[in-house]
N, C-alpha and C positions, 0 to 999 in steps of 0.2 A: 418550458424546460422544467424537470427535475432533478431531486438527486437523492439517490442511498448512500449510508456513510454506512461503510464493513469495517468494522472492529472485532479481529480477534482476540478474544483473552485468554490467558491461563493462568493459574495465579496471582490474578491482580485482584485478591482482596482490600489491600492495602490502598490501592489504585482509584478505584470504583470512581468511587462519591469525588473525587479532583476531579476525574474526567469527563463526569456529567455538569460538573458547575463549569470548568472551560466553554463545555460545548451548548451551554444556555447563550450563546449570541448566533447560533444558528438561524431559528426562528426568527428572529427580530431584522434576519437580511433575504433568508430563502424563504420562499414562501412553501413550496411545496418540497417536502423533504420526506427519507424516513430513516431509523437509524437503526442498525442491524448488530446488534453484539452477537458473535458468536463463540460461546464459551467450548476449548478446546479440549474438554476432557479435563478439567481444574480437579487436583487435589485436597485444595484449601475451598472455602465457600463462597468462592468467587460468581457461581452460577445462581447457590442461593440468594445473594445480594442482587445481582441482575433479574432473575423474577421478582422481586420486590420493586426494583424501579419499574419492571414493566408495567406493573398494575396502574400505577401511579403518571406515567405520560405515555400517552395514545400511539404519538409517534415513533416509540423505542420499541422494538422487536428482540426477543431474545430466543437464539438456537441452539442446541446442542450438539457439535459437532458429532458426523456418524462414525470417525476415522479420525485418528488421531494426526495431525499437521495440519500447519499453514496451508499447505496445500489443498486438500481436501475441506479447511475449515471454509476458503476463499469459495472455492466451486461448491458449497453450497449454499455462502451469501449472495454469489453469483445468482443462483436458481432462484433462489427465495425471495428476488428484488425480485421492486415491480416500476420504480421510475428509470428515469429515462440515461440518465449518466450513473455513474460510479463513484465514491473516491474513496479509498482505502485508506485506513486512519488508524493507526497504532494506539492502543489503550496506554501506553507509557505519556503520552505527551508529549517523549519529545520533540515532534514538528509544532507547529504553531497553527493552533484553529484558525483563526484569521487568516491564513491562508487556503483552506479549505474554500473561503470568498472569493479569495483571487482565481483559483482556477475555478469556480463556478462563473464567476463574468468572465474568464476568454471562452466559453461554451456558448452565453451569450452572445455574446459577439462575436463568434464563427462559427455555428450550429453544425458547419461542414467537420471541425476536427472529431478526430475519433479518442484522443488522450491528450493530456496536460501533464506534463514531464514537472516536477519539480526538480531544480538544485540547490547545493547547496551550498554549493560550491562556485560562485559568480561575484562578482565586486559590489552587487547588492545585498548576498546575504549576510545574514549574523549566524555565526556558532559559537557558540560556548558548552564548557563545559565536555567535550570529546577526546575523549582519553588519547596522549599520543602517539602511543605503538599503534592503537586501531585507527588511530586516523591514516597513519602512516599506510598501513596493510591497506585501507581504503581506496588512497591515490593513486596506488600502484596495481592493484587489480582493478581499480574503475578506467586509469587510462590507457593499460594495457588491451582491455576489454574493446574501450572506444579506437584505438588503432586496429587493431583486428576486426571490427565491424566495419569501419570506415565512417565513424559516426560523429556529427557534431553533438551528441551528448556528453555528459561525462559524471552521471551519477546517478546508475543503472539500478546500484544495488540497494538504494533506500525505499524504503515500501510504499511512502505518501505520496501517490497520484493518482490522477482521475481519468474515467473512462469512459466512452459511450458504451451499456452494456451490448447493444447489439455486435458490436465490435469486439466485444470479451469471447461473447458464445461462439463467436467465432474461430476463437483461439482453441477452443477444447479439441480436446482432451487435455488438462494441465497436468504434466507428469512430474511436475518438482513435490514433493511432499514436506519440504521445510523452508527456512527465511531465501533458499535455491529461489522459490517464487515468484520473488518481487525479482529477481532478475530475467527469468522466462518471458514475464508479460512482456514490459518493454522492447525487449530481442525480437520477440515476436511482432512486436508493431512494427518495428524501424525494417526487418526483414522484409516483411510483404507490405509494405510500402504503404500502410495505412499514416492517414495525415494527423503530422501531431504539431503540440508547440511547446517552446520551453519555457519557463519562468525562474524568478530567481527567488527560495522560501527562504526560509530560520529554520535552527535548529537546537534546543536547548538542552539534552540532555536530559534524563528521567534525575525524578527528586525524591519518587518512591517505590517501592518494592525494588525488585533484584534483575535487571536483564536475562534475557532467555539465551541471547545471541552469543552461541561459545565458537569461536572461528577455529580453533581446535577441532571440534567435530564436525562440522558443517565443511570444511573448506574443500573436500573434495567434490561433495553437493553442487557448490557452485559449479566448480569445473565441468563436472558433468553437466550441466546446465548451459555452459558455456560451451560445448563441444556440439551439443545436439543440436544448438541454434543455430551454432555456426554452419553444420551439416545443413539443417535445412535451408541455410541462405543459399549454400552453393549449387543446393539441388533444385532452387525457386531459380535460378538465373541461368540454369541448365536450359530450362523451361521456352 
């Protein structure tokens, strides 16, 4: 077993250096890993501070996004891996690295799943810190979401989980170009019926630099994300 961790960034100068001292307990449980920043067109010197760590640990890779989004930033961390799983991992923090461990041992332990669903939302996890109009907006577009799929998930829209790539490239073409994304991939597992499982993570809220996530602009994104998938589930059961 393997695993690449894809980390988009865009202006986490601020950011950087927290998020590489988090993720110093990688190593010490994976053995075989590698770590994929992809800077997404940064303003600030977010990319020149990730050239510098790269020099400096063998297993950090740094990209240049060719096309500005999430989306595009994703397919081409996609491309660029070379282990065997996935797990998408926000430069903010705040999911919880240690949990990054937990869905690497249900991989282990089922080598048949193709994703590892975090929530974060379950009587296991902890949140703190999540503002509450957006948690609010949250609930109600993730359970609305999970009714309309018919899905025992119920927290679609969070970006932290893992994949088997072969299972990714199979999803392409990804037509979301922003945080739209992290909801495509999952849509697209639970539709075509590839095997996954759910766990329960944390959540803490970032403690530096500024969120990207404006639901103002993005909210029709999702929709549209939400309608396509939808589309293609009823046209797989056509089938």
């Amino acid at each position: 077993m393997s695993l690449s961790i894809i980390i988009p960034a865009y202006n986490e100068s601020n950011q950087i250096n927290h998020t590489i001292k988090k993720l110093e307990i990688i190593p010490k449980k994976i053995k075989d890993y590698e770590i994929i920043f992809i800077d997404d067109l940064s303003i600030d010197d977010t990319y020149k501070k990730l050239k510098k760590i790269e020099k400096k640990f063998k297993r950090i890779k740094v990209l240049r996004n060719k096309k500005k989004g999430l989306g595009p930033a994703l397919e081409l961390g996609i491309q660029k891996s070379r282990k065997e799983h996935i797990c998408i991992f926000m430069c903010d923090l705040s999911d919880d690295v240690r949990d990054i461990i937990k869905y690497y041992k249900c991989v282990i332990n089922d080598p048949n799943l193709d994703a590892v669903f975090g929530t974060r939302f379950s009587k296991d996890s902890k949140i703190l810190n999540y503002p509450y109009v957006k948690l609010l907006i949250n609930r109600i577009a993730n359970n609305f979401i999970r009714f309309l799929f018919l899905s025992d998930y119920n927290d679609f829209t969070n970006a932290f989980k893992l994949y088997k790539r072969k299972t990714l490239l199979k999803l392409f073409p990804i037509v979301s170009e922003n945080f739209n994304v992290f909801l495509e991939l999952p849509l697209k597992i639970i539709t075509r019926k590839y095997k996954y499982k759910i766990v329960s993570i944390n959540w803490f809220g970032r403690k530096f630099g500024e969120s990207k996530f404006r639901i103002k602009e993005i909210g029709s994104m999702y929709i549209f994300t939400m309608l396509y998938c939808f589309l293609e589930k009823i046209l797989l059961n056509k089938k």
